[in-house]
N, CA, C and O atoms as a DFTB+ gen file, in Angstrom:
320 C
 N C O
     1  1       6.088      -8.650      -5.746
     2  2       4.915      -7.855      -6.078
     3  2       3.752      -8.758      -6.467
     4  3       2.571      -8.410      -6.439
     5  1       4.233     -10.020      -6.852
     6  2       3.082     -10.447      -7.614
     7  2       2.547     -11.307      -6.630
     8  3       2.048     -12.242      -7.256
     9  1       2.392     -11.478      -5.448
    10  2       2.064     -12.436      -4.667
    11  2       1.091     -11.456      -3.757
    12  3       0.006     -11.849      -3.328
    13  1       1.700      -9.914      -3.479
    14  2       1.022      -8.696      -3.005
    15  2       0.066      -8.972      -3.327
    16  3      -0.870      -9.224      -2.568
    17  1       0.023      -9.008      -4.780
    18  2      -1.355      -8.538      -5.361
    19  2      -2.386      -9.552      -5.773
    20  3      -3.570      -9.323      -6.019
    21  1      -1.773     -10.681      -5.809
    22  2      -2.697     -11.904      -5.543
    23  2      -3.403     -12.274      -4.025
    24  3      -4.539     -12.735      -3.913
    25  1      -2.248     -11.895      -2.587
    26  2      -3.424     -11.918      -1.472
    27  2      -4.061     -10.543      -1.326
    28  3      -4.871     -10.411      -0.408
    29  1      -3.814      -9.561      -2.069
    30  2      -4.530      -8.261      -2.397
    31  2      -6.197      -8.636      -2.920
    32  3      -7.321      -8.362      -2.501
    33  1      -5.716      -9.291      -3.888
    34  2      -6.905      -9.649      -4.864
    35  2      -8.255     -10.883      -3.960
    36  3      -9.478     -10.954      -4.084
    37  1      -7.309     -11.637      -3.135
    38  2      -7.392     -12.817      -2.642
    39  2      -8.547     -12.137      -1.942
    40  3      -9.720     -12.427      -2.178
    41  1      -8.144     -11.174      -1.026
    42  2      -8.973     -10.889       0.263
    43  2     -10.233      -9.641       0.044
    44  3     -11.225      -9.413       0.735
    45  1      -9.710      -8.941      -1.255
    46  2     -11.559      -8.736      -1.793
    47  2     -12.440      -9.685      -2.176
    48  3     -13.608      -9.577      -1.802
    49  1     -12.050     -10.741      -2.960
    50  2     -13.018     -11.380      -3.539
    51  2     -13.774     -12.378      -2.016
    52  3     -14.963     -12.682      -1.929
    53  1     -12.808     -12.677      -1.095
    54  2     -13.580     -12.920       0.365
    55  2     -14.711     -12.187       0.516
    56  3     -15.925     -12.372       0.430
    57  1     -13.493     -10.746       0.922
    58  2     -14.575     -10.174       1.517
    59  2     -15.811      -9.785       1.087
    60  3     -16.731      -9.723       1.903
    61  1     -15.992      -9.498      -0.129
    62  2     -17.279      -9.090      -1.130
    63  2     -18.006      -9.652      -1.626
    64  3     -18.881      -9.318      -2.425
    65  1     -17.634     -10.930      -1.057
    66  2     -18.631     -12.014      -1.909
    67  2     -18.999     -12.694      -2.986
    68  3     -19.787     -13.628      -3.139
    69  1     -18.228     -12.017      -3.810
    70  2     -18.493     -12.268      -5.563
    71  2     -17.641     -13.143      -6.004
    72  3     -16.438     -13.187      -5.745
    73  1     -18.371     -13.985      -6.805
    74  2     -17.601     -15.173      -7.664
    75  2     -16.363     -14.851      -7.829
    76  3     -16.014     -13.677      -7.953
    77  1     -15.117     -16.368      -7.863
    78  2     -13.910     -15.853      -7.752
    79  2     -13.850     -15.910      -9.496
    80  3     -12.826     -16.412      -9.958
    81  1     -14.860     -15.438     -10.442
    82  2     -14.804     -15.262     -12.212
    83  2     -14.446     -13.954     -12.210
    84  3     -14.283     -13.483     -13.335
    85  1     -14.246     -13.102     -11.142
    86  2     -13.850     -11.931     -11.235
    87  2     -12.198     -11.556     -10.583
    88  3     -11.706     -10.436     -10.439
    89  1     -11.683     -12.672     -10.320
    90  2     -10.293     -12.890     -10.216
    91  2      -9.441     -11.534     -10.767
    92  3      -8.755     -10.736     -10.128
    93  1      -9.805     -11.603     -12.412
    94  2      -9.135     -10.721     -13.388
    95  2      -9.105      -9.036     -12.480
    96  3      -8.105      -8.346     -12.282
    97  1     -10.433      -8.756     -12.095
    98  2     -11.180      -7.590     -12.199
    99  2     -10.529      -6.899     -10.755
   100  3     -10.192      -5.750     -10.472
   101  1     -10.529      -8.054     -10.077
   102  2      -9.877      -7.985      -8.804
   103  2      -8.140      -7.301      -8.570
   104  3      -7.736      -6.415      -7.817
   105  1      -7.368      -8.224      -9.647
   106  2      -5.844      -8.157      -9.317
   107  2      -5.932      -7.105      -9.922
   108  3      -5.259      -6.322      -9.253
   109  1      -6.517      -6.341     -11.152
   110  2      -6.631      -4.870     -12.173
   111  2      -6.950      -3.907     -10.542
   112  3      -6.529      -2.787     -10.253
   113  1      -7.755      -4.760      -9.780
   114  2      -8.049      -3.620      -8.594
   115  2      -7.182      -2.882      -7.803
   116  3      -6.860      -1.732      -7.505
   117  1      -6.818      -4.687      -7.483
   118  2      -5.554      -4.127      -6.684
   119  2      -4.123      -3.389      -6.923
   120  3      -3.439      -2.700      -6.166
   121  1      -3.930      -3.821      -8.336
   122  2      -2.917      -2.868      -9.125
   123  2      -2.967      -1.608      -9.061
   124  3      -2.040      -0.805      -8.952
   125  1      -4.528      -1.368      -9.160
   126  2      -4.613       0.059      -9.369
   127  2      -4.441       0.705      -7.836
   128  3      -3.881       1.794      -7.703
   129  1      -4.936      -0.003      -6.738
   130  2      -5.129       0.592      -5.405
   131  2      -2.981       0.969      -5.036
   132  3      -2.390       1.947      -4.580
   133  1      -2.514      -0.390      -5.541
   134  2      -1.136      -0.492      -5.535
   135  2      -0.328       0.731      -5.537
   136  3       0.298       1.147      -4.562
   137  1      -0.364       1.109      -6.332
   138  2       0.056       2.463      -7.273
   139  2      -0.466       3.260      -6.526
   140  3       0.131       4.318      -6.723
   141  1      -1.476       3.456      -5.528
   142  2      -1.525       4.672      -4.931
   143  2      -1.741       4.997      -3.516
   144  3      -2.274       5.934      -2.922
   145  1      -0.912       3.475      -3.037
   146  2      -0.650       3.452      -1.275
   147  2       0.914       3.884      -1.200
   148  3       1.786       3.522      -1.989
   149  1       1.055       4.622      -0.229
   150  2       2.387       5.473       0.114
   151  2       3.085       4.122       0.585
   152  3       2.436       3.195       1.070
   153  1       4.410       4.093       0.406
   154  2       5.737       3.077       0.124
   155  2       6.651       3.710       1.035
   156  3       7.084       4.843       0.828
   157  1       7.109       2.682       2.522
   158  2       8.246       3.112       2.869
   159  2       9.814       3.003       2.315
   160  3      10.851       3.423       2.828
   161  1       9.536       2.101       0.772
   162  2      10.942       2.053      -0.103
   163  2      11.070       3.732      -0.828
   164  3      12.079       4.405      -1.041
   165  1       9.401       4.087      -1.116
   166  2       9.683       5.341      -1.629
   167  2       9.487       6.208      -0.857
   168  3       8.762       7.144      -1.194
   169  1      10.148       6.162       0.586
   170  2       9.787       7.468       1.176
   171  2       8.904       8.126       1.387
   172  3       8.885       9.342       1.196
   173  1       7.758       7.280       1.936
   174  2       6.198       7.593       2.177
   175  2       5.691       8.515       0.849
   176  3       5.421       9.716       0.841
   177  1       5.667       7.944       0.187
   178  2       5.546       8.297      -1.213
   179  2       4.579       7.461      -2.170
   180  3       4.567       6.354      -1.632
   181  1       3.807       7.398      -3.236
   182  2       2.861       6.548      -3.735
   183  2       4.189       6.444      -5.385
   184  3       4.825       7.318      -5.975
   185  1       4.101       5.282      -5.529
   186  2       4.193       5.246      -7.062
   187  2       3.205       6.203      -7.986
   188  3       3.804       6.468      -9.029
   189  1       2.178       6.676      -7.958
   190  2       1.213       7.691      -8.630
   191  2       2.164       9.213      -8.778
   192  3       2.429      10.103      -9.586
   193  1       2.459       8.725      -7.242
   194  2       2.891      10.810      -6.883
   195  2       4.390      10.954      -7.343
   196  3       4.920      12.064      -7.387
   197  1       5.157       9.628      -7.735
   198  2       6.600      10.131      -8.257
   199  2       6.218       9.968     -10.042
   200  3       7.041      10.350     -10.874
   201  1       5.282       9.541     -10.329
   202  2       5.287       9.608     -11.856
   203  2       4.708      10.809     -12.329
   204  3       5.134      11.517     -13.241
   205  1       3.491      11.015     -11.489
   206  2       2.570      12.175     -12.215
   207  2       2.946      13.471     -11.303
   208  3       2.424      14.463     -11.812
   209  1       3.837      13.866      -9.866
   210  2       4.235      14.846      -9.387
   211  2       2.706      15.166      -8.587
   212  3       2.841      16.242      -8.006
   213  1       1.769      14.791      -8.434
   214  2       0.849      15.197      -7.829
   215  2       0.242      14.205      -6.856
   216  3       0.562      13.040      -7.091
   217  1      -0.506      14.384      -5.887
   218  2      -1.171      13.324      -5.339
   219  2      -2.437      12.709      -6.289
   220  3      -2.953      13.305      -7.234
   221  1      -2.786      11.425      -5.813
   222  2      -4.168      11.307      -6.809
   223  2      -5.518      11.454      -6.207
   224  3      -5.769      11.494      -5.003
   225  1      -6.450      11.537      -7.312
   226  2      -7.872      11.463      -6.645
   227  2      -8.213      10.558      -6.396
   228  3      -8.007       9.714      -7.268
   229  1      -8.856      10.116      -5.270
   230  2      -9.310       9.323      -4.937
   231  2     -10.928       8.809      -4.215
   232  3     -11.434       7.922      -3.527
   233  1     -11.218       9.941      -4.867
   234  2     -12.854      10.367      -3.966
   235  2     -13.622       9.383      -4.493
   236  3     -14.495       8.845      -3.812
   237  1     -13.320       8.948      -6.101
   238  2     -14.055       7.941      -6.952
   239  2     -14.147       6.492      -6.209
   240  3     -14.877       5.650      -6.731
   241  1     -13.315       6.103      -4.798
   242  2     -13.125       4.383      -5.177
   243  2     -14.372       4.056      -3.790
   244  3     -14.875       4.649      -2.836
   245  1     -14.404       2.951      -4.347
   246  2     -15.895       2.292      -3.454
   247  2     -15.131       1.077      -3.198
   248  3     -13.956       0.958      -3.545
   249  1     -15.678       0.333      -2.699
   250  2     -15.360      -1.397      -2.128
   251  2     -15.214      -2.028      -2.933
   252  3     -16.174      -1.934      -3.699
   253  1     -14.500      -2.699      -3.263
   254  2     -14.191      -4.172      -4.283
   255  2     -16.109      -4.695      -4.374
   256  3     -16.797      -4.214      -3.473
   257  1     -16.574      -5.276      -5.030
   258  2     -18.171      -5.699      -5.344
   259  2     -18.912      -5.009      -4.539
   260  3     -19.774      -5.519      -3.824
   261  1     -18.589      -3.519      -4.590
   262  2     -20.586      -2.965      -4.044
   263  2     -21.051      -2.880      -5.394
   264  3     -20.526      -3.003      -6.501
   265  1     -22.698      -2.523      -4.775
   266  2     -23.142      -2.448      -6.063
   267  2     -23.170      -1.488      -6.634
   268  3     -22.923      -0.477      -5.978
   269  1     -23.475      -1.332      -8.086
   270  2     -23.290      -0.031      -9.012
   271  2     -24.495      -0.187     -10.202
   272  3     -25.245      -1.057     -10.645
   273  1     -24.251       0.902     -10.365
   274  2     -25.633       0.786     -11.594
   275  2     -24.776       1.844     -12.765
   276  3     -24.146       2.800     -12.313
   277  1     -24.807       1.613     -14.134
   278  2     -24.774       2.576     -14.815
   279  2     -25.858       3.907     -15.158
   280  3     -27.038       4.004     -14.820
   281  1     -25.319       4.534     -15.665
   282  2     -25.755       5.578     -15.579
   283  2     -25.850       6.477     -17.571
   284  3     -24.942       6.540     -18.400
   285  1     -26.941       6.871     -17.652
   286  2     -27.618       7.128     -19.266
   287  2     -27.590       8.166     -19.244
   288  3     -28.671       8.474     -19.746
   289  1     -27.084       9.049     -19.000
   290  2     -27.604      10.617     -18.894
   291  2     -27.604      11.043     -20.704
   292  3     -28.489      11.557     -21.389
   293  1     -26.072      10.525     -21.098
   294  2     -26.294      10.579     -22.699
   295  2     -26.439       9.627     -23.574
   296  3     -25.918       9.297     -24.639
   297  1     -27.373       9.214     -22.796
   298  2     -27.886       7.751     -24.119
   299  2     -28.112       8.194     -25.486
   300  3     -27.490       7.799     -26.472
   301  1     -29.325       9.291     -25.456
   302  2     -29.550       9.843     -26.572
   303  2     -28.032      10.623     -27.784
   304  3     -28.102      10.612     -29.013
   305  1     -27.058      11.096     -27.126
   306  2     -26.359      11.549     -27.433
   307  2     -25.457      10.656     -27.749
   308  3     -24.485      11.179     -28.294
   309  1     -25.364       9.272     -27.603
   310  2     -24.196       8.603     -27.984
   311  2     -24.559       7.580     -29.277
   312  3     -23.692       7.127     -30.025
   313  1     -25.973       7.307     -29.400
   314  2     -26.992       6.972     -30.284
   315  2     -26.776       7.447     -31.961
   316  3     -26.818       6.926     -33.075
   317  1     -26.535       8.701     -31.375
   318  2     -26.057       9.774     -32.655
   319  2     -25.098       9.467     -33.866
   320  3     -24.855      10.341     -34.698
């Protein structure tokens, strides 16, 4: 597993361009992507979908380094 996820990690930080100081941010990536690609050990199955019984969402994921901006909607409200 751990070699998975090091040429996992390996081949975003290629492809995206971004300093390899994001190494960390990368293998957390790929862990997470890990966990929710279907497994022919588990019977076309995700590690996600035998723990939590459901499929996951996935509408949230973007490319390893696009860009992003945060977002303030409750700045004022967290200020508080």
């Amino acid at each position: 597993m751990n070699s998975k996820l090091s040429s996992m990690a390996r081949c975003m930080l290629v492809d995206s361009g971004v300093p390899s100081q994001l190494w960390e941010d990368a293998i957390s990536c790929a862990y997470y992507l890990v966990n929710r690609i279907v497994s022919k050990a588990l019977n076309k199955r995700s590690p996600y979908v035998i723990f939590n019984g459901r499929d996951p969402e996935i509408s949230h994921l973007k490319p390893f380094g696009c860009e992003a901006f945060a977002q303030h909607d409750n700045l004022q409200a967290l200020k508080k």
